[in-house]
LUMDOBA-250209 format. One record per residue (C-alpha): residue in three letters; x negated, y negated, z. Coordinates in steps of 0.05 Angstrom, whole numbers, plus 5000, padded with zeros to 4 digits. Layout:
<recs>
ALAXYZ/...
</recs>
This chain:
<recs>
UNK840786906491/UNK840386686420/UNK834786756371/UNK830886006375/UNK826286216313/UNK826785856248/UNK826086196187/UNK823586136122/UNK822086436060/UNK815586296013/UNK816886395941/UNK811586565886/UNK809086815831/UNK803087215836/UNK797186795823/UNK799186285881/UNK799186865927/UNK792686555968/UNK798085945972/UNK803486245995/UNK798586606057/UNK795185806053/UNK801985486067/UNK804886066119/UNK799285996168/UNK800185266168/UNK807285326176/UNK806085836240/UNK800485476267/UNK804784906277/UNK809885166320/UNK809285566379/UNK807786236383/UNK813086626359/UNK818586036338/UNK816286026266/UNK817886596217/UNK815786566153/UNK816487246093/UNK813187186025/UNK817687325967/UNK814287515905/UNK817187335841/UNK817187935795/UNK818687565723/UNK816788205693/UNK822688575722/UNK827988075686/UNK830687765748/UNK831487075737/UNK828386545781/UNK834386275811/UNK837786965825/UNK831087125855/UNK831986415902/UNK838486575923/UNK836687345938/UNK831786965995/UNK837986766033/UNK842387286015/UNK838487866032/UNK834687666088/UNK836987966155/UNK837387406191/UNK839786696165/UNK833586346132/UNK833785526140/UNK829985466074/UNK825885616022/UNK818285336004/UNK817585515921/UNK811085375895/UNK809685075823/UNK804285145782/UNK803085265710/UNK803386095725/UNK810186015750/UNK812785655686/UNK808986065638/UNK812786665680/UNK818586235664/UNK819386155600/UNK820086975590/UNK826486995633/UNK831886695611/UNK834886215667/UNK838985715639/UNK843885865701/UNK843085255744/UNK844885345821/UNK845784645851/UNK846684885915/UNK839985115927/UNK837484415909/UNK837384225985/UNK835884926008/UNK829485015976/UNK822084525981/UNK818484505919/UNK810884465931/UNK806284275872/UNK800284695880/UNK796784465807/UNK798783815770/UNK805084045737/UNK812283665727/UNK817083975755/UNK822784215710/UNK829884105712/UNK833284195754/UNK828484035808/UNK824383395781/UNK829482945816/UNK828083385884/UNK823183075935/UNK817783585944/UNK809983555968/UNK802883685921/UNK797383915953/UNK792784015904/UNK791283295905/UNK788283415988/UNK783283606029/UNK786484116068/UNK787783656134/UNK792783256090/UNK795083756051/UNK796784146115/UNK800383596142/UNK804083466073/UNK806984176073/UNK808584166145/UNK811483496147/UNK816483716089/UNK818484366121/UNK817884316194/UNK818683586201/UNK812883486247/UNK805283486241/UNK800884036224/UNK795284386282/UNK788184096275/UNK783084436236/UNK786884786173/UNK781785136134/UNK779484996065/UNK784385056012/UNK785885655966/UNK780585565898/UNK774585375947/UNK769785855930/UNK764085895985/UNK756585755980/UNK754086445980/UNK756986705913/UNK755087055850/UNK760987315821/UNK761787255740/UNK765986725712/UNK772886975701/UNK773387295633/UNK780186895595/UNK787186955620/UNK789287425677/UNK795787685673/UNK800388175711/UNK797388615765/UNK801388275821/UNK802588865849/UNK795789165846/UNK793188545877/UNK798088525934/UNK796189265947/UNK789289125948/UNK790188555994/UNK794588976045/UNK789189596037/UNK783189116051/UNK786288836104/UNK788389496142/UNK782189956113/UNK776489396106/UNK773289906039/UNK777990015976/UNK777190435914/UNK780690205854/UNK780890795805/UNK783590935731/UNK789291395727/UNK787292055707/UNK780791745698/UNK782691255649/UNK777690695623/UNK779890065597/UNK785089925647/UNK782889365679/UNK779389585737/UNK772689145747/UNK777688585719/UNK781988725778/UNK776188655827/UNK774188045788/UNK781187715796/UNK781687865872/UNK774387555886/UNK776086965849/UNK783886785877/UNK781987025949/UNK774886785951/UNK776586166004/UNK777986686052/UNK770386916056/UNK764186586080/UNK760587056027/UNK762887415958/UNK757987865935/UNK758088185867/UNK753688845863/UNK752689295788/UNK753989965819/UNK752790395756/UNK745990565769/UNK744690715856/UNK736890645842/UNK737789895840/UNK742989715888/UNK737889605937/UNK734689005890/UNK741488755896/UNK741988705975/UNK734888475971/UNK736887875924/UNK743587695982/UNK737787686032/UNK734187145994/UNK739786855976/UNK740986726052/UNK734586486066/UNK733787076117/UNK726887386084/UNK722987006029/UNK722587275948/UNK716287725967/UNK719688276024/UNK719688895999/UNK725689105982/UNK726789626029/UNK725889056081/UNK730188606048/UNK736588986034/UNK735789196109/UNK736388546131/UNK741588386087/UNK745988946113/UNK744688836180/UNK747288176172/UNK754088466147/UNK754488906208/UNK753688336248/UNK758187846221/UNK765687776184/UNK769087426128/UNK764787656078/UNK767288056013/UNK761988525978/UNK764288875904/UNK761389455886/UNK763389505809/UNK763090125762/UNK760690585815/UNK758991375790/UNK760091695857/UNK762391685926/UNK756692105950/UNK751591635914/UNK753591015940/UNK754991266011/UNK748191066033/UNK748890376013/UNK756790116039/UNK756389666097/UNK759489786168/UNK762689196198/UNK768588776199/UNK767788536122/UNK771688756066/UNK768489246016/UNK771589405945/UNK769889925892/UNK770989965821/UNK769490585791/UNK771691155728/UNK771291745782/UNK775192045831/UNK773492365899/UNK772691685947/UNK777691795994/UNK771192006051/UNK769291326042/UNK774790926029/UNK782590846018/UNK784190915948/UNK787890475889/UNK790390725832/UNK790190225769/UNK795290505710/UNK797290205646/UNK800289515639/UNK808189475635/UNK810989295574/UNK813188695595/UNK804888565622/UNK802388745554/UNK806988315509/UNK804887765555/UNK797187825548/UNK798587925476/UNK801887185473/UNK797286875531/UNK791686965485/UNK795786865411/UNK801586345423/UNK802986455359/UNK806087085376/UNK813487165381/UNK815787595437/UNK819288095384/UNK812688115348/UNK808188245408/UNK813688765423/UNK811889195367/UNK804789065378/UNK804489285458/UNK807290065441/UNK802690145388/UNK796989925425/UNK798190415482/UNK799589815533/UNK792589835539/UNK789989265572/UNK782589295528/UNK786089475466/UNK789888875476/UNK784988345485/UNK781688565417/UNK788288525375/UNK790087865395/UNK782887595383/UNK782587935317/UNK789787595303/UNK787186895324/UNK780986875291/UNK782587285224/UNK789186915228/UNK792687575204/UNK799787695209/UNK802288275262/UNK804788645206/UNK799288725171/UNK795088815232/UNK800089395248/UNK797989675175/UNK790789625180/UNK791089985256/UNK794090485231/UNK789290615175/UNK783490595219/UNK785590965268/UNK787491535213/UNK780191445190/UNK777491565257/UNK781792185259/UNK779192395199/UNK771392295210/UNK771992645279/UNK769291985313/UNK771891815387/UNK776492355394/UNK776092335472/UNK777591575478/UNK785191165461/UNK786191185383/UNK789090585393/UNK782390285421/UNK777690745374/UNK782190435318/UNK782489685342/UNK774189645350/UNK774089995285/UNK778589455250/UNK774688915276/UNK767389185262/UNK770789285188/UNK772088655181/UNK765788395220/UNK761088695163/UNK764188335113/UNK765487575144/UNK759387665203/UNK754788105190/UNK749987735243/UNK755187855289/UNK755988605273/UNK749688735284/UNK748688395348/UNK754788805384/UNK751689415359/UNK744089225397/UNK749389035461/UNK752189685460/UNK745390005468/UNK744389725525/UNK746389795591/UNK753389535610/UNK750688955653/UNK750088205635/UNK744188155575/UNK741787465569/UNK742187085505/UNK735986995498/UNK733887715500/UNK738187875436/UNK733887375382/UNK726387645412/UNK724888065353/UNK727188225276/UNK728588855275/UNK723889375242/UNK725889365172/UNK719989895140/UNK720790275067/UNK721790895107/UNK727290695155/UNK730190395080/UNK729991165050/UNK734391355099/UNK740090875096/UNK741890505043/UNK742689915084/UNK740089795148/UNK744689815206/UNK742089185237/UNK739488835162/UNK742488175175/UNK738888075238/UNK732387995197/UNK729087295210/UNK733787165264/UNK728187085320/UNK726686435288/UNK730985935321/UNK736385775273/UNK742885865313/UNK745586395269/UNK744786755338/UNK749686285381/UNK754486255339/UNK754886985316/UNK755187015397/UNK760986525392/UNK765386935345/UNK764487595386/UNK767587215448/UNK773286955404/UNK774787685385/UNK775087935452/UNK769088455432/UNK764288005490/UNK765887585548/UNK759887005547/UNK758186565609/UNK752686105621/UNK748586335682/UNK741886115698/UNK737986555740/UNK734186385804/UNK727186515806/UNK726986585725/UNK723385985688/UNK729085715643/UNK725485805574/UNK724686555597/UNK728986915545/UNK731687415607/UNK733486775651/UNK740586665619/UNK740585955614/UNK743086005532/UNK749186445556/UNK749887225579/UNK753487725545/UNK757488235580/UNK760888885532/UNK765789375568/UNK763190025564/UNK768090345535/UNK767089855480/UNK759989945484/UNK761190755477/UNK765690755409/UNK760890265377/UNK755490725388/UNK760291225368/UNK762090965310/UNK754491055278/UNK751591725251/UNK745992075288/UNK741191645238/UNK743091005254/UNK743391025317/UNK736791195320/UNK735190585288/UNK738790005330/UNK734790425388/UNK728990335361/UNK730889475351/UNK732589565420/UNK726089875453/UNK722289365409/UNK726788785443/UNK725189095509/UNK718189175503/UNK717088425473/UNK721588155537/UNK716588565584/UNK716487965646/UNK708688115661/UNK704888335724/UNK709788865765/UNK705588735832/UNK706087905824/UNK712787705863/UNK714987135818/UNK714987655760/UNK720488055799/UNK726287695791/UNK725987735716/UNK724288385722/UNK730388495765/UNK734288345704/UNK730788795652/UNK730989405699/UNK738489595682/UNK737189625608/UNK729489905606/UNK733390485642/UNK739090525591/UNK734290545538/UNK731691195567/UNK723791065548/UNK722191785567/UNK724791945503/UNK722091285459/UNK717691285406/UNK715190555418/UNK709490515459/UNK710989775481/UNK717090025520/UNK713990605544/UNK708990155566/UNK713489675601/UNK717090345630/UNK710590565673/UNK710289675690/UNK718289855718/UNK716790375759/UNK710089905790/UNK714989335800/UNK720189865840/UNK712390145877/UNK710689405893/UNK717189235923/UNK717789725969/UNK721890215939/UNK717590785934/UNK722391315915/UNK724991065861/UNK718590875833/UNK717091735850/UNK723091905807/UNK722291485749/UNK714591565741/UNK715492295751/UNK721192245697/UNK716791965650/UNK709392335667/UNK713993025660/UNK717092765590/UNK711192385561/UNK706393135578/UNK711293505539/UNK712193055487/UNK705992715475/UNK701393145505/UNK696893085576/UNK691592625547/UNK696292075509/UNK694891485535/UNK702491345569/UNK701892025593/UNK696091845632/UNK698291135656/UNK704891535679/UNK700392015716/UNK696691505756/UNK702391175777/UNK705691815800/UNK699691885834/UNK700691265879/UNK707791275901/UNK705392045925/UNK700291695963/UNK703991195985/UNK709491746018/UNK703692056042/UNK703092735996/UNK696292665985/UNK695093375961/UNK700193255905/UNK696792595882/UNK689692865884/UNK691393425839/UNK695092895788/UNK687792415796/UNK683292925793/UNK685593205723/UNK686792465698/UNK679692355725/UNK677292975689/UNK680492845620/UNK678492045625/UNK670692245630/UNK671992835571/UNK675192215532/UNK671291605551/UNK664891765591/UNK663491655660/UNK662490935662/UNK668390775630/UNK672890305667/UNK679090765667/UNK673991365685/UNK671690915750/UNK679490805763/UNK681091465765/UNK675491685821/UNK677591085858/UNK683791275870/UNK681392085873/UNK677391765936/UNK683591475954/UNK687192075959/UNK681192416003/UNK681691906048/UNK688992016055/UNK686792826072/UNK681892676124/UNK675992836079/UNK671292236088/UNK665992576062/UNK667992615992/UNK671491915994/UNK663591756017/UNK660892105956/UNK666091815909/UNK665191065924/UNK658191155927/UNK657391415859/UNK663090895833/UNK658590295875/UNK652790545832/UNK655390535759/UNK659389925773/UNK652889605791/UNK648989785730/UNK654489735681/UNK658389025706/UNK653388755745/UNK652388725816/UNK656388085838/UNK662688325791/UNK669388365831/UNK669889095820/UNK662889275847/UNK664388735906/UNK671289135919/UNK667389905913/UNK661789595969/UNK666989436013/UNK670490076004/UNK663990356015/UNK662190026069/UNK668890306105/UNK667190936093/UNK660791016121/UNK663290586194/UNK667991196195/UNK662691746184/UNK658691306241/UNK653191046191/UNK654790346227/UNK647590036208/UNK648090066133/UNK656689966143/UNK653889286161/UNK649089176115/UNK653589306062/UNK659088856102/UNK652988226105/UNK652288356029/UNK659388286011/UNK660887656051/UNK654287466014/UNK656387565950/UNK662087265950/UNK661486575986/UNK655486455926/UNK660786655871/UNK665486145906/UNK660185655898/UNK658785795838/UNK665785565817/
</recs>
């Protein structure tokens, strides 16, 4: 009995790979089961092979006869096309093979004359029965879905970040994996940063992202706030509302992956496999995972990303300098250690210096001797260490502005830092900070906070030199003049980048940018931690007020804001990480500053209440009861901070069963609150009816109610009052 199946053969370049799958379900739907065959054939332009020698290998190889051939067009496949020579016409394949248009492209000789359908052009009901109609010669099956490029509603992955080159393989790997494994780990070689990793991710999400109902982009580097991250997907579904805890929240959320498919979650620039266990979703989704580490094989199947081919390199070096000659970026690629990051920065030096490759060639090579030579960046790509260093060279000269703002980026944290943020403050400029260096390391950012768009396009100029990607990206929940809501632009700085900048400055300076840094911080501080609309903007200052380390700052504003961070982690749920970082900072700040600075003491308290709150009373009445003790020593009893502290000593007694003493405390706080704010203030209101509770638990239920009657007294006449 003979084989009734017809054949074909999809051919593509790698970026119309979400086509190809587009146009092969189509073609299979329409037919039934089983008559319609259809194989993708990549088109490796990298390898030499020219396009029509790749065509006719379709037919030629394929072990069984193929009836034709479906090649897509779009501008990737004749930018791929004009590095392969193909002059080579084969007229016979002109009525073997369908050209499909999937962008708005001619088509080039020889097939313009060739009758061929676009799709780009329809919704996906017509452009299903376009494709069909040309291949199969009948009609397509009801109900195609939407179209490669659709990107669905729930979505927050950043903008793509310039041209995206190569990788096809990588890609098609990490397709395959997801689809067998569901959870992928794309890795460095060796450990290698720099390679393209979170880029990778980035390019997947964003050419596969019709496939999902939901793409969901989540900062990995620091597990303490992943949580905030599936709390913010649970809003963004309208499953809780902005105030659930966060705990709540991200439980929701990841129920809701268990429970459902087609959705794609990224975990990018994870630290470890065993610290991001806790938070990777079960279900039917797909899960990937950028990260610099090793080890993730428990938790997922594993993808290796290595350096570009040559043949990749010279053509990012050209896709972002046209200028370049493919002998010139052929001398440039070796040099630069195919490096994908290293790259990226030559070209955009060579565009916007508009410096010749051989003299770019002779100023690499002096840089990276002088980083040799100062014993700078040893551990990272000379190549790299020498291409930042050539730009930043050339930066204090032509943009100092500019300079200076990539050097505050790079202290940081490697996540997206609103515009905004960069232009709160001038830096602190004293005599004494002037002593030390002759000239300032951030100098030219003095008098930049006052609006005159030195800022922008400084900002500007560090995208065009590939030291920055910059997207617009206003943030829900953030007022838009807010200077952390990102409606002026975000900048994101790799952070390997972000590492041989800092590198690049002596112990000295450094210490000054982090010192323009904490001041930024401190000035951005969103407000109230316990007030929900406050937490979204504090969602996005948490990933840098933790790269700033404030345990170790000098500036009081930040180490201020620092004890507000770990309140806004207490007040939304996540008490353990509020426990870590307060106790970071209480530990530090008692060392440092000693037990009765004033941070040390705001640190206490708050360690104090996330103990509480998991219950270890013991431990947070031994933290209230010395700040209690040194508050009076410092301030007297009726201080307000002195009455704070036995509130929340009675607090902890409570918590131990000790009613008695919680009795005592509030009686004594009820008293001096009376005499020293006045008996209808809030605070005396709030110590009556704490009061009041105590003494219905110690069974003194005449005067509980008397104090109740007085209360609900009290304050109906201040509500009348106005």
């Amino acid at each position: 009995m003979s084989d009734a199946r017809r054949r074909f053969v999809i051919s593509h370049v790698g970026r119309d790979r979400p086509w190809a799958e587009w146009i092969a379900a189509r073609l299979a739907d329409a037919g039934a089961p089983g008559s319609v065959e259809v194989r993708l054939a990549g088109w490796r332009w990298d390898t030499g092979q020219p396009l029509t020698e790749a065509l006719r290998s379709c037919f030629l190889d394929a072990e069984a006869p193929v009836e034709r051939a479906v090649l897509l067009f779009s501008a990737s496949l004749l930018e791929a096309s004009e590095y392969v020579d193909d002059t080579k016409a084969d007229l016979s394949l002109l009525g073997k093979v369908v050209p499909v248009r999937v962008e708005p492209v001619a088509l080039p000789e020889p097939w313009s004359g060739v009758s061929g359908p676009t799709l780009y052009d329809a919704p996906p009901a017509a452009a299903a029965d376009r494709v069909v109609a040309a291949v199969l010669g009948r009609s397509a099956a009801p109900a195609p879905p939407r179209l490669p490029g659709y990107r669905p509603d729930v979505w927050n992955v950043p903008a793509r970040d310039g041209v995206f080159v190569g990788r096809d393989d990588a890609l098609i790997g990490l397709r395959t994996a997801l689809s067998a494994d569901g959870r992928v780990a794309v890795e460095g070689r060796f450990g290698m940063g720099g390679v393209g990793k979170t880029r990778l991710a980035l390019e997947y999400a964003h050419r596969f992202g019709a496939d999902y109902d939901l793409v969901w982009w989540i900062p990995a580097d620091r597990p303490v706030l992943v949580g905030d991250q599936f709390a913010a997907l649970a809003v963004r579904l309208g499953l809780v509302g902005p105030a659930t805890d966060t705990g709540t929240a991200a439980t929701v959320a990841r129920t809701y992956l268990r429970r459902n498919t087609k959705w794609l979650v990224v975990f990018d620039n994870a630290e470890s496999a065993e610290a991001l266990a806790p938070w990777l979703p079960g279900g039917d989704g797909h899960t990937i995972i950028t990260s610099r580490t090793s080890g993730w094989a428990p938790v997922a199947s594993t993808l290796e990303v290595d350096l570009f081919s040559r043949a990749e390199s010279i053509q990012l070096l050209r896709s972002h300098d046209p200028g370049l000659s493919g002998m010139e970026a052929g001398r440039l690629a070796p040099v630069l250690g195919d490096l994908p990051l290293a790259a990226v920065l030559a070209a955009g030096y060579l565009v916007e210096t508009d410096t010749r490759p051989g003299d770019y060639l002779t100023e690499l090579a002096q840089h990276v001797a002088h980083v040799l030579d100062e014993q700078r960046s040893v551990n990272y790509p000379h190549a790299l260490a020498g291409a930042i260093s050539t730009v930043t060279s050339w930066l204090a000269n032509r943009d100092p502005v500019a300079l200076a703002l990539v050097r505050v980026c790079a202290f940081l944290a490697p996540r997206p830092i609103p515009v905004g943020l960069l232009g709160l403050a001038d830096p602190n400029l004293s005599d004494e900070v002037d002593r030390w260096f002759r000239t300032h390391p951030l100098a030219a950012l003095e008098g930049i906070a006052d609006g005159s768009g030195l800022l922008e396009r400084s900002v500007d100029r560090l995208q065009r030199l590939g030291l920055v990607h910059v997207e617009r990206r206003s943030q829900f929940g953030i007022a838009i003049e807010d200077p952390l809501n990102g409606a002026h632009g975000v900048v994101a700085l790799h952070r390997l980048v972000a590492a041989l900048l800092r590198d690049q400055l002596g112990a000295d300076r450094r210490e000054a940018v982090r010192a323009h840094v904490d001041g930024l911080l401190a000035a951005a501080d969103p407000g109230d931690p316990t007030d929900p609309r406050r937490w979204p903007a504090w969602a996005q200052l948490l990933p840098h007020l933790y790269a700033a380390d404030p345990a170790h700052s000098d500036h009081s504003g930040l180490r201020a804001s620092a004890v507000s961070a770990a309140r806004v982690l207490l007040s939304r749920g996540d008490v353990r990480s509020a426990r870590d970082l307060a106790d970071q900072l209480h530990r530090r700040w008692r060392d440092r500053l000693g037990p009765d600075d004033e941070d040390t003491l705001r640190a206490a308290r708050c360690l104090a209440q996330t103990l509480r709150t998991l219950g270890r009373f013991e431990a947070a009445q031994e933290l209230d009861a010395d700040r209690l003790r040194r508050r009076r020593e410092a301030l007297g009893e009726d201080h307000s901070d002195s009455l704070s502290a036995a509130t929340d000593l009675a607090d902890d007694a409570w918590g131990l069963g000790d009613v008695g003493l919680a009795r005592r405390l509030d009686e004594e706080i009820l008293a001096r609150r009376r005499r020293v704010l006045g008996e209808s203030h809030p605070s005396a209101i709030e110590s009556a009816r704490r009061l009041a509770r105590d003494l219905a638990a110690l069974g003194e239920a005449k005067r509980a109610e008397e104090l109740r009657t007085w209360v609900e007294h009290t304050e109906t006449t201040r509500r009348d009052a106005g």
